[in-house]
KETORMAR-889438 format. One line per 3 residues: number of its first residue (from 1); their letters; for each residue x, y, z of N, C-alpha, C, O. Coordinates in pm, 1 decimal, padded with zeros to 6 digits. Layout:
NUM = A = X,Y,Z,X,Y,Z,X,Y,Z,X,Y,Z ~ ...
//
This chain:
1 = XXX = -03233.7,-02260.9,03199.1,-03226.9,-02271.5,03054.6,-03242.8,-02133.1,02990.4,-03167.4,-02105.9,02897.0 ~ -03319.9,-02056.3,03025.2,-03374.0,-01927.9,02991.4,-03216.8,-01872.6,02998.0,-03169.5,-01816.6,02899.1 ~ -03160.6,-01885.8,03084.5,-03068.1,-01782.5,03121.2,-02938.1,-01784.0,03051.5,-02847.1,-01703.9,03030.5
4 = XXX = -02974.8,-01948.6,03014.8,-02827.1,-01984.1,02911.0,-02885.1,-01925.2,02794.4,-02797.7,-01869.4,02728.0 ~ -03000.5,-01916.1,02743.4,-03021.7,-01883.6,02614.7,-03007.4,-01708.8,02599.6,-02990.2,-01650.3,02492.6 ~ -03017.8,-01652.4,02717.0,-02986.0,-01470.7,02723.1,-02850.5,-01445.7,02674.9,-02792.8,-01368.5,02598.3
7 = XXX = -02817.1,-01569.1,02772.3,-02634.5,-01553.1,02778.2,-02528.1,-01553.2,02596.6,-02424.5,-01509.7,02546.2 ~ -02634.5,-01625.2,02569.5,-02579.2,-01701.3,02421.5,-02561.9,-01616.8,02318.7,-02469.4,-01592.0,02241.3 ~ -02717.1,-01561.9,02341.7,-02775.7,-01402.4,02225.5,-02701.4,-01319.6,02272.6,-02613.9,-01284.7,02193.4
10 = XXX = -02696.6,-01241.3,02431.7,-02560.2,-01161.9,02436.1,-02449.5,-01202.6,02326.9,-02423.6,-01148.7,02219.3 ~ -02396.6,-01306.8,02384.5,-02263.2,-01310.1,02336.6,-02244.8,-01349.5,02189.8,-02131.6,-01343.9,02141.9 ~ -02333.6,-01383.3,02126.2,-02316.7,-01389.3,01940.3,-02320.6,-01195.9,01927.6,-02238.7,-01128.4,01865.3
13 = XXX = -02434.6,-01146.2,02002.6,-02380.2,-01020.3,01934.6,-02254.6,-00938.0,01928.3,-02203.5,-00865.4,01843.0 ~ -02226.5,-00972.7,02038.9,-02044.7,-00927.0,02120.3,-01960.5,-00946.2,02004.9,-01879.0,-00865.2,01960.7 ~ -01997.4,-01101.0,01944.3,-01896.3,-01149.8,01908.1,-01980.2,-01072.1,01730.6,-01892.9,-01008.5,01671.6
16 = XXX = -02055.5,-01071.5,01687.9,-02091.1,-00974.7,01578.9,-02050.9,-00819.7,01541.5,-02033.1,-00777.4,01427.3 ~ -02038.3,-00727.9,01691.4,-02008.1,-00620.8,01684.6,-01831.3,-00618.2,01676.6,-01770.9,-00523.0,01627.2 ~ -01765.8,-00734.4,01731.7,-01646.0,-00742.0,01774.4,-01517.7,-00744.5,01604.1,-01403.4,-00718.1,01566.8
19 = XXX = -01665.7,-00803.2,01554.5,-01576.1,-00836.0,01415.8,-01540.0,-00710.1,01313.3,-01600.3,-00609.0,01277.2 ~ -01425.3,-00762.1,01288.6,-01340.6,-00662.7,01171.6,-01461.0,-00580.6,01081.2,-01528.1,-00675.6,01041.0 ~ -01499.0,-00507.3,01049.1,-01550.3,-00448.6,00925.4,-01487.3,-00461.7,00791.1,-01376.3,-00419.0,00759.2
22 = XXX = -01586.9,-00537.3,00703.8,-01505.8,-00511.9,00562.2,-01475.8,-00416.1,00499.6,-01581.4,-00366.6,00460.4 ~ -01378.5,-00348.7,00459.8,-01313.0,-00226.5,00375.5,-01432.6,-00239.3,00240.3,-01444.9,-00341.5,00172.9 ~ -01521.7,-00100.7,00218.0,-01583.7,-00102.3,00090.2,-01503.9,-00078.7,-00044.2,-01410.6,-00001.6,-00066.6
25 = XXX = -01561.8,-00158.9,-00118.1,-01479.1,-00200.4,-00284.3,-01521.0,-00075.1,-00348.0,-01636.9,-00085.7,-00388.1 ~ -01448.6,00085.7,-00381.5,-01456.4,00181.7,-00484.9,-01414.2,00151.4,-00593.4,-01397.4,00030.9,-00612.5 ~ -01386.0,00233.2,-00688.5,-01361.0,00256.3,-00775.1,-01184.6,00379.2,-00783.5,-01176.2,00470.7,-00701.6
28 = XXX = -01087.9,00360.6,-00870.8,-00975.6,00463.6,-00830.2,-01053.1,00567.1,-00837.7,-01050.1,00626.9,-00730.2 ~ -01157.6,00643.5,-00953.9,-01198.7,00744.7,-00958.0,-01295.8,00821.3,-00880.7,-01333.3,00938.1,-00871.0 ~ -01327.6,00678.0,-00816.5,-01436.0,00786.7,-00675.2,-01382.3,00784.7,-00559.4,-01451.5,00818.5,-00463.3
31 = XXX = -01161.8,00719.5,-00528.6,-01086.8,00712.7,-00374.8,-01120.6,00898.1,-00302.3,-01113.5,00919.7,-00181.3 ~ -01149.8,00992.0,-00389.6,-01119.1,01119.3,-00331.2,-01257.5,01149.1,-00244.5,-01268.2,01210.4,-00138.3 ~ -01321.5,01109.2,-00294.8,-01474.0,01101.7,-00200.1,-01443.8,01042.4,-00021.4,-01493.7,01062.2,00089.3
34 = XXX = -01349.9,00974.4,-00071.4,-01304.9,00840.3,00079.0,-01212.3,00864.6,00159.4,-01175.1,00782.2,00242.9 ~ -01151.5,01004.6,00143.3,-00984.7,01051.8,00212.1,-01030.8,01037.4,00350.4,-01114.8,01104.4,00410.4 ~ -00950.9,00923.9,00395.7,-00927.0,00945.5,00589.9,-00981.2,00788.0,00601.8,-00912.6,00728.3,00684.8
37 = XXX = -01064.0,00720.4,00554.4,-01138.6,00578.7,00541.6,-01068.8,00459.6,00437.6,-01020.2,00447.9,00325.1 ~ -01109.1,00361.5,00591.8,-01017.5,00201.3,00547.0,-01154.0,00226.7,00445.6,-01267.1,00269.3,00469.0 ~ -01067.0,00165.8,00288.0,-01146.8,00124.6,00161.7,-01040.3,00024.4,00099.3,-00928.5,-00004.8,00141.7
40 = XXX = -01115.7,-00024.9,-00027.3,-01058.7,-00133.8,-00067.7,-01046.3,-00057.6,-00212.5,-01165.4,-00028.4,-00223.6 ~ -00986.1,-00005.7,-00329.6,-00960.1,00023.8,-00438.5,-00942.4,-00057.7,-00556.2,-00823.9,-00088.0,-00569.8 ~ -01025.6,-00109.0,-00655.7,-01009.5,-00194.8,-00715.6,-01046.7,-00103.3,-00851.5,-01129.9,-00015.2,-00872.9
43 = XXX = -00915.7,-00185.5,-00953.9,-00930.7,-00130.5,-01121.7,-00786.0,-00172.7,-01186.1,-00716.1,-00238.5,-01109.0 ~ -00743.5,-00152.1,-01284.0,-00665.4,-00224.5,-01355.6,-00579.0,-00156.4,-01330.9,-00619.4,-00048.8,-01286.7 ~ -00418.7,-00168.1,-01340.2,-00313.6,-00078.7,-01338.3,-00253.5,-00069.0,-01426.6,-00196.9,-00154.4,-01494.8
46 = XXX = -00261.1,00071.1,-01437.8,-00195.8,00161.9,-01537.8,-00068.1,00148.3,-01564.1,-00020.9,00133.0,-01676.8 ~ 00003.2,00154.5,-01443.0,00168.1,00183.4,-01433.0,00195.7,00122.9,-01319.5,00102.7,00121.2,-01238.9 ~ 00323.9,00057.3,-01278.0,00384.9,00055.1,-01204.1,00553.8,00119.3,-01209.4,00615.9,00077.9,-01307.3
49 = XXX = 00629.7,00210.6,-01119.7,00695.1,00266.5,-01154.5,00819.3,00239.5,-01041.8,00809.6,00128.6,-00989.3 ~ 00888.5,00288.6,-01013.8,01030.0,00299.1,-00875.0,01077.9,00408.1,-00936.8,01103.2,00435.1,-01054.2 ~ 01086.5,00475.2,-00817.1,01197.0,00613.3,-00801.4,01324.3,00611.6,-00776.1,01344.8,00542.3,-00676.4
52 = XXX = 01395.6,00644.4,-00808.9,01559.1,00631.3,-00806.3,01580.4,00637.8,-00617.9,01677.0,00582.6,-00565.4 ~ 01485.2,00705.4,-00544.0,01492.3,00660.3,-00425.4,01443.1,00540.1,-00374.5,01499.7,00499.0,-00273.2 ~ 01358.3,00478.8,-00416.8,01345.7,00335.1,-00392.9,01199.5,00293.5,-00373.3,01152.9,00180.0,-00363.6
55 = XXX = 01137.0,00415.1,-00369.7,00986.2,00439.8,-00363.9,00859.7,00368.6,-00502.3,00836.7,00443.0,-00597.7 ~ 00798.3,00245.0,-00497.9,00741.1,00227.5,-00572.4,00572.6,00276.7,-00588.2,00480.9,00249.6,-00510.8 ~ 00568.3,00340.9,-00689.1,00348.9,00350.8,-00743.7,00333.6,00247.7,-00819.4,00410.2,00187.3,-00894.5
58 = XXX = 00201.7,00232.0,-00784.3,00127.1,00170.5,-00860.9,-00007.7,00223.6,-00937.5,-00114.5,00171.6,-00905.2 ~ -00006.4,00295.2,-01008.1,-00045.1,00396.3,-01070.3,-00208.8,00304.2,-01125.8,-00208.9,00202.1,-01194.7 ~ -00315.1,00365.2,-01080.4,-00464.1,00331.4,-01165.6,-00509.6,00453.6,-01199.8,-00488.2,00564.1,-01150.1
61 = XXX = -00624.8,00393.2,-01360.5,-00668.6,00565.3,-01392.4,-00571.9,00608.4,-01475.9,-00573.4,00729.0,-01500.7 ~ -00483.5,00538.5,-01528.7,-00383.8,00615.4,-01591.1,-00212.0,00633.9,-01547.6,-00162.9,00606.3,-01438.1 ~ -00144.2,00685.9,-01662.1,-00024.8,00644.4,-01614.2,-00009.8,00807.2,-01582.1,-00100.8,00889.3,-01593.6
64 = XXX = 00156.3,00840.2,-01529.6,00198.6,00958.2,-01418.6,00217.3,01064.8,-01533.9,00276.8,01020.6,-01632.2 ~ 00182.8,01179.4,-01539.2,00092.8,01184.7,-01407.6,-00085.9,01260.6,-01438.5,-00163.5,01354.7,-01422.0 ~ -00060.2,01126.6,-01494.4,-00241.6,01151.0,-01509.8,-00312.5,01063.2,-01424.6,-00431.4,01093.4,-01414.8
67 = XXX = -00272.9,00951.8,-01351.9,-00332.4,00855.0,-01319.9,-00421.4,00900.6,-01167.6,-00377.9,00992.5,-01098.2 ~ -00524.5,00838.5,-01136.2,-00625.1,00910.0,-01071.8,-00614.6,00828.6,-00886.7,-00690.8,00852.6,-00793.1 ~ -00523.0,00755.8,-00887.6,-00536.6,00673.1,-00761.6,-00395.0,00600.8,-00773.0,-00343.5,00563.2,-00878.3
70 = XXX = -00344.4,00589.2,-00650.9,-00213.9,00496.6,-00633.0,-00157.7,00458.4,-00528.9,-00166.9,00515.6,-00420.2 ~ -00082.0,00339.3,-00556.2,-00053.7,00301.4,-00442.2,00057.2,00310.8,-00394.0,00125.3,00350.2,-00488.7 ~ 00161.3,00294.3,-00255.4,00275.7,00368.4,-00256.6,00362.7,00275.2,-00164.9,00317.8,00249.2,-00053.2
73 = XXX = 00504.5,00213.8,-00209.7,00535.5,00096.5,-00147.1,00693.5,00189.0,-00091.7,00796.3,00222.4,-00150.6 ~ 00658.6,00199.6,00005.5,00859.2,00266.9,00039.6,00916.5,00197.1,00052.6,00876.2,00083.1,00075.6 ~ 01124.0,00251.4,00038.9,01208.8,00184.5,00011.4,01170.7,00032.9,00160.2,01165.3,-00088.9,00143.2
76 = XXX = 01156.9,00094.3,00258.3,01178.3,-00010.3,00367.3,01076.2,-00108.7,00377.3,01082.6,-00178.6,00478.4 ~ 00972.8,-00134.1,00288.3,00886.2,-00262.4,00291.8,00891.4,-00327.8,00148.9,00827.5,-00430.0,00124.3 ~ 00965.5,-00268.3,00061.5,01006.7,-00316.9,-00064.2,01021.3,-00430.4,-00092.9,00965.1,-00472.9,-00193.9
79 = XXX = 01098.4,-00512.2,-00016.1,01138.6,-00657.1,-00009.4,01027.3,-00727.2,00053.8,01034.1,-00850.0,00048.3 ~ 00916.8,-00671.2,00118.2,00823.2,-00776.0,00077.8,00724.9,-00784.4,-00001.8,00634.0,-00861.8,00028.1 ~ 00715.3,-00687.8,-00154.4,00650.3,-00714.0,-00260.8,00753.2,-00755.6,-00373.6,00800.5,-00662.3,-00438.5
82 = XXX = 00790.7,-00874.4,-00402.8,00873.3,-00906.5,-00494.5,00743.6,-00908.1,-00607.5,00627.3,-00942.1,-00585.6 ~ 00813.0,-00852.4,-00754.3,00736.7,-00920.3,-00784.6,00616.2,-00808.8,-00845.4,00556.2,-00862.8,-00938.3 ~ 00577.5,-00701.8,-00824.2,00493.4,-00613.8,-00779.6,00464.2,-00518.2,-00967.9,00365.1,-00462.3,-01015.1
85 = XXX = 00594.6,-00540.6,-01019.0,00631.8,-00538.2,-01102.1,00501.7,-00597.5,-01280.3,00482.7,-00540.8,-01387.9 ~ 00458.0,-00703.2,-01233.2,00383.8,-00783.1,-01327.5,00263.6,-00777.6,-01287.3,00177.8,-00857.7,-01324.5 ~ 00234.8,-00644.7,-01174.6,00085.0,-00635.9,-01133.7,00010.2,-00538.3,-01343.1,-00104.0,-00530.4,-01388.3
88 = XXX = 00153.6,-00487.3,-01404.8,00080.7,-00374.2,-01466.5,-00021.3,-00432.6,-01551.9,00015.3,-00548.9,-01568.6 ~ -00116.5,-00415.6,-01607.1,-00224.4,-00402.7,-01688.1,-00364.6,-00538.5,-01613.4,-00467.1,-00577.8,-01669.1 ~ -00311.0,-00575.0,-01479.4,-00407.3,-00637.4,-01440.7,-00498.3,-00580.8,-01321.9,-00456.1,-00500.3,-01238.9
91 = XXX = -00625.6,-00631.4,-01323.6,-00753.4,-00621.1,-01217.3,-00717.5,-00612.4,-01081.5,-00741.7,-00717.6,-01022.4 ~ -00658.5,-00506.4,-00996.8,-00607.0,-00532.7,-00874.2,-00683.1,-00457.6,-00801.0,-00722.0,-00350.1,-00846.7 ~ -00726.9,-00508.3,-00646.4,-00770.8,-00425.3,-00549.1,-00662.6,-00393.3,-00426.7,-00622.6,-00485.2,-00355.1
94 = XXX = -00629.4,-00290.3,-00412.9,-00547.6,-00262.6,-00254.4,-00612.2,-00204.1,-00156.2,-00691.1,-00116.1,-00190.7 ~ -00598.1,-00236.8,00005.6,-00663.8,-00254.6,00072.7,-00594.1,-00147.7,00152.1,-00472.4,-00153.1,00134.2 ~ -00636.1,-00042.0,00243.0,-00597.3,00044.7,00324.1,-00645.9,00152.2,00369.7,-00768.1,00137.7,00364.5
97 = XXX = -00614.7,00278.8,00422.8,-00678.8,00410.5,00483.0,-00633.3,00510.3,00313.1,-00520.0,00518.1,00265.5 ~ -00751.9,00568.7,00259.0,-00710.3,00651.9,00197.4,-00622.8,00777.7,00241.7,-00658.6,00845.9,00337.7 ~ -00512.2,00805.4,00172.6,-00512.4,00974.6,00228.6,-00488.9,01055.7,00107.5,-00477.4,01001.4,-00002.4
100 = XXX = -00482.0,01172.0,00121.8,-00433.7,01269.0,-00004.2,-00268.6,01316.6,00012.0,-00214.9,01376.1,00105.4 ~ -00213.5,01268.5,-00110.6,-00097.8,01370.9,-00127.3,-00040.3,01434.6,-00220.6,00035.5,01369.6,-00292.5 ~ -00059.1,01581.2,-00247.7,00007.1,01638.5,-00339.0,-00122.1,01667.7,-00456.5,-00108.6,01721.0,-00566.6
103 = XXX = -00250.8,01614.0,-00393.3,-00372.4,01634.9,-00482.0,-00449.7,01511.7,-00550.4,-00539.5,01506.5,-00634.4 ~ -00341.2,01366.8,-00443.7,-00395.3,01252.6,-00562.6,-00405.0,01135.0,-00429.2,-00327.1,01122.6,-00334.8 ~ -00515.6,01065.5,-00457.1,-00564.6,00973.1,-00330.1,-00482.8,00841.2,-00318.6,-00486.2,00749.7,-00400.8
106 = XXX = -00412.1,00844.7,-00209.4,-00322.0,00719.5,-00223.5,-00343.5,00609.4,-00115.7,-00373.4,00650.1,-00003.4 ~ -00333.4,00489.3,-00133.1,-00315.5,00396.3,00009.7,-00162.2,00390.8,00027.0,-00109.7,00383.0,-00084.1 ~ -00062.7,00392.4,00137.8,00071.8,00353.7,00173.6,00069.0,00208.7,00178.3,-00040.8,00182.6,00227.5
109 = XXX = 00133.1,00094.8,00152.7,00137.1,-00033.4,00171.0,00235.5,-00076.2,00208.3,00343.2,-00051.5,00154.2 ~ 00216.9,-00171.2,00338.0,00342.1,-00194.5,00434.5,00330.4,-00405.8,00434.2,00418.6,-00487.6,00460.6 ~ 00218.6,-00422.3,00402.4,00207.8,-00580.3,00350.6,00160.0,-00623.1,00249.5,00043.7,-00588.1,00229.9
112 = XXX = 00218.3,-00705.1,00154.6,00151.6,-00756.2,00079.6,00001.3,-00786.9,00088.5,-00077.2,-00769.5,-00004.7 ~ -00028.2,-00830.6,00199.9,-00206.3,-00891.6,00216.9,-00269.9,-00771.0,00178.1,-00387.9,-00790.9,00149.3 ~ -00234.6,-00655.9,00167.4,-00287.8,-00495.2,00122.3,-00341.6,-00540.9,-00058.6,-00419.1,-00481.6,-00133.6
115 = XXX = -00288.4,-00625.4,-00072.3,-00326.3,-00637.2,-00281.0,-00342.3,-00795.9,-00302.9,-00274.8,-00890.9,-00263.3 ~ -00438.3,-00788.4,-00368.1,-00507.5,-00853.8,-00444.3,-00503.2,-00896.6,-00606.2,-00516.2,-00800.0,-00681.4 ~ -00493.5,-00973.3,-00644.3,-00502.6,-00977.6,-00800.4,-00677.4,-01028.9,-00841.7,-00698.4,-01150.0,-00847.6
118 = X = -00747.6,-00970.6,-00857.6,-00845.5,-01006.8,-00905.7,-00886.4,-01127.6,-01053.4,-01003.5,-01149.3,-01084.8
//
């Protein structure tokens, strides 16, 4: 009995350490603190925009190019945010690895499950 009960506590912790980590909920204005780290970005959006190349932001913090955090949908995963469009002026969190480009903290988004409507 003893030995099933060692066995048990092992393995809940296994299965404790094993689990996903939740991405922490910032703020757009504190993503630059977070460059290189899965975070979760949550605040209202400013802008949503498309580039004549096919590239969509989602601009928080402000619209372009003042806005302080964004998110970045390329032409080739496009078709699976229909829609992405009527995120502007609402409570959204996106989920991903911060990085920096060009001086401004962005997540890349390749699935929808990356955003949230709060």
């Amino acid at each position: 009995m003893r030995y099933l009960i060692n066995f048990l506590s092992v393995a809940m912790v296994a299965l404790l350490l094993a689990a996903p980590a939740q991405a922490e909920t910032i703020s757009a204005r504190d993503a630059p603190q977070y460059i290189g780290q899965e975070m979760t970005v949550e605040g209202v959006v400013s802008q949503v925009s498309s580039s004549s190349g096919g590239t969509t932001f989602i601009n928080f913090g402000g619209r372009y190019p003042n806005h302080t955090f964004y998110g970045v949908i390329f032409r080739n995963s496009a078709s699976h945010f229909s829609g992405v469009h009527a995120l502007e002026g609402k409570t959204v969190a996106i989920s991903g690895t911060l990085k920096l480009y060009k001086g401004k903290p962005q997540i890349i988004l390749s699935s929808p499950n990356q955003i949230k409507v709060r």
